[in-house]
N, C-alpha and C positions, 0 to 999 in steps of 0.2 A: 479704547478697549483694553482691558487690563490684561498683564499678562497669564493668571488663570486661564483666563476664555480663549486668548488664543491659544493656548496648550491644550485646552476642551475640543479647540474646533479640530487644530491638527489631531489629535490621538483618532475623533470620527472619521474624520477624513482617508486615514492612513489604515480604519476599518473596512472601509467601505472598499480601498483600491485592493484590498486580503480577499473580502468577499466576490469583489467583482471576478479578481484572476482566479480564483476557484471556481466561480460558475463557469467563468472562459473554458479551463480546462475539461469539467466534468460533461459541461456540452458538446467541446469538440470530442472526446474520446464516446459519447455518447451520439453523437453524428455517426461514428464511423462505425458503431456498431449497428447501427440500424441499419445502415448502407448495407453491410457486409450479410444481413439476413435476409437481403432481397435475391431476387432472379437477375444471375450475370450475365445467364445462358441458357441457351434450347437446345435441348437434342431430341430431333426430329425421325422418328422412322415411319418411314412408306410397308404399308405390308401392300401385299395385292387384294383384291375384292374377292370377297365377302368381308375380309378382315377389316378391323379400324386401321386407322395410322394412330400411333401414339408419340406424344408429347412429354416429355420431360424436364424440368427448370431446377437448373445447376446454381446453389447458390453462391455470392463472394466469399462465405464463411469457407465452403470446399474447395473453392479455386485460387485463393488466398490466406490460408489456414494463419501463422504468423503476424497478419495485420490485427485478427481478433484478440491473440493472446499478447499483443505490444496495445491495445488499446485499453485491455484489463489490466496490463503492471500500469497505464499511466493512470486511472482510478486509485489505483492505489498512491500512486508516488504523490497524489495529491493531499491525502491523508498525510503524508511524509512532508510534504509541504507546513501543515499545521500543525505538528506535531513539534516543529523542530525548529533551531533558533541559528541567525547568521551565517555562519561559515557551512555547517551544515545545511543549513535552508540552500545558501547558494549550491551547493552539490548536488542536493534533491531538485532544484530547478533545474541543472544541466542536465539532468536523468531525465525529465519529465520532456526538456525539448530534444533530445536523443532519441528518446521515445516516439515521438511524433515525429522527428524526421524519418523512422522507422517504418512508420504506417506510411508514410508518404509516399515512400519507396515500394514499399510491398506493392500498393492498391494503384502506382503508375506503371508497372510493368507489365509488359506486353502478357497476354495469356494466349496460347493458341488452342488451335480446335483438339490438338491431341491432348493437353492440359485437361479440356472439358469433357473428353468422352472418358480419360482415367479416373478424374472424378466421380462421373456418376458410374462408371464399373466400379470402384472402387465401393460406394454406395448400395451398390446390387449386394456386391459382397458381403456385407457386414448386411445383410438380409432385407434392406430394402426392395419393393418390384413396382414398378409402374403398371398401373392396370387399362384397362381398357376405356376408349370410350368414344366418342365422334369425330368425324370425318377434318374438322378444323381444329378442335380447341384438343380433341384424344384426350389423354390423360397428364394432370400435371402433380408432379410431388414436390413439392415445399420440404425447405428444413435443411439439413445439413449439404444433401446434394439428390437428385434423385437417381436413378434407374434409365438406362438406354432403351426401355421397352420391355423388362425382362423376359414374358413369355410370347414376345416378337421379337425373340434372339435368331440370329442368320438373315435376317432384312435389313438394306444398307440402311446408313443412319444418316443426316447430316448436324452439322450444327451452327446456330441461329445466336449472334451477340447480343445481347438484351440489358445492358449493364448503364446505361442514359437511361436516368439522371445520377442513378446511385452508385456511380463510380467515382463520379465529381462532389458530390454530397462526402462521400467517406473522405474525399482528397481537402476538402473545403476543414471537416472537420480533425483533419490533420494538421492542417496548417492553423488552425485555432490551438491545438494542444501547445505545437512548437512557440506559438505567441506568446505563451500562457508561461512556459518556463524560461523564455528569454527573459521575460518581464519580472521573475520572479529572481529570478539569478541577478538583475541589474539593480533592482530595488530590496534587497533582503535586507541590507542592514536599515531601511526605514519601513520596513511593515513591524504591524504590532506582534509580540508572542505571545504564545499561553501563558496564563496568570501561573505568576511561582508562590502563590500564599499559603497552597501547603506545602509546602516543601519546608522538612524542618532547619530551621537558622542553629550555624555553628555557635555550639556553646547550649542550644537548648535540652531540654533534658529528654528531648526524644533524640538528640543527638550521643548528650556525652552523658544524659543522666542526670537526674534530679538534684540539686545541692542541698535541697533542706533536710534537715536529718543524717546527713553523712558525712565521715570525713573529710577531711579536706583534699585535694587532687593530691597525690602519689602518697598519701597516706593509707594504714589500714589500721582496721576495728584494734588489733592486739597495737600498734603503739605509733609512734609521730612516723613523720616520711622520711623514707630511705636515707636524704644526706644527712637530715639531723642523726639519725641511727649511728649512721659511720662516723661524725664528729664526734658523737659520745661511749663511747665502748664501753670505757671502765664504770660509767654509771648503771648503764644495761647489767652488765657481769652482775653488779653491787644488789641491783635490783632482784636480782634473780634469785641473787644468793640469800638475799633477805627474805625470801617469798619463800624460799624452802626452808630455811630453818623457822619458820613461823609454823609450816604445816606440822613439821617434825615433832615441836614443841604441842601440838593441838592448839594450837591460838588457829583466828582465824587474821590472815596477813590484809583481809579490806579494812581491819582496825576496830573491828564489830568486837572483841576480847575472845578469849578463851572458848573452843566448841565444847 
């Protein structure tokens, strides 16, 4: 095998381990947001008969607010991952497992019942209300967090964990993130970077400017470049002087004769 092809095969190769840790990453941080949109928790209230009981489902996004928005910067720090070359890639991969050790933390820590019921008052607050409905299933609100029963307020409540399997899913997809920037931090200087072929090359004329047609570097249009200038003074003076008694006389000084 010539050497060409094995340089073919590693640069694929060395594509492929870039894509892979980027799908790692984008899924884990993509696990835990799914996780964190489901039901962590019930909060249950009994009213008495006639009345329903109502039901409420607390999600991990309100009972762990922090693990959602450490799973959004790691989306991004993975863009920051392709973006960005060696010493920096390795920075942005220590961010990225930083990151996921973060959600790990947030989504393993204990939550208690009083946790759950601030969240969904806090829910009510900002105008959500649980409504009514049957004797088992009552009413359930989805989404950020829901309502302790709002207009079955003064009936005890209790509250119900419901957070298996989606507590382990979000932690599973935590520790995918943190893989994903160890991996990336250890292998940085052999993953591929972005193409630099636009980027203008020193010396090119989107850099310093076009040669054809212009003087030469540190020269200008009225005469030669600056050192030659100051090695010749008294020919400048001479020149000058020659230029104005040409005009004085009506000649014209380019040699063209007499205006």
């Amino acid at each position: 095998m010539s050497a060409g092809s094995t340089e073919r095969i590693g640069r694929a190769a060395a594509r492929r381990e870039l894509v892979l840790l980027l799908v790692l990453g984008a899924a884990g941080a993509g696990l835990a947001l799914l996780a964190l949109r489901q039901g962590w928790a019930q909060v249950r209230t009994h009213a008495p008969s006639p009345l329903p009981d109502s039901v409420t489902t607390v999600t991990g996004q309100a009972l762990v607010p922090a693990a959602g928005a450490l799973a959004l910067a790691a989306l991004a720090g993975l863009a920051a991952i392709l973006a960005t070359r060696r010493t920096l890639r390795r920075i942005a991969g220590v961010i990225l497992a930083v990151l996921g050790a973060g959600i790990a933390a947030s989504v393993s820590a204990g939550i208690s019942a009083a946790s759950v019921l601030a969240a969904s008052a806090s829910a009510a607050a900002q105008g959500g209300s649980g409504g009514t409905g049957g004797s088992q299933a009552g009413s359930t609100t989805s989404g950020t967090a829901g309502t302790a029963g709002a207009p079955l307020s003064g009936f005890p409540s209790h509250v119900v964990f419901a957070s298996f399997p989606w507590r382990g899913v979000a932690l599973v997809g935590a520790l995918a993130v943190v893989a994903a920037g160890a991996v990336v931090t250890w292998r940085a200087g052999h993953l591929p970077e972005m193409s630099s072929r636009y980027d203008a090359p020193a010396g090119s004329p989107a850099a310093g400017g076009a040669r054809g047609g212009r003087p030469p570097e540190g020269s200008t249009a009225e005469g030669p470049p600056p050192a030659v200038a100051a090695a010749q003074p008294g020919r400048q003076r001479a020149d000058s002087a020659s230029i104005w008694e040409s005009l004085s006389r009506g000649e014209d000084p380019t040699g063209g004769g007499a205006s």
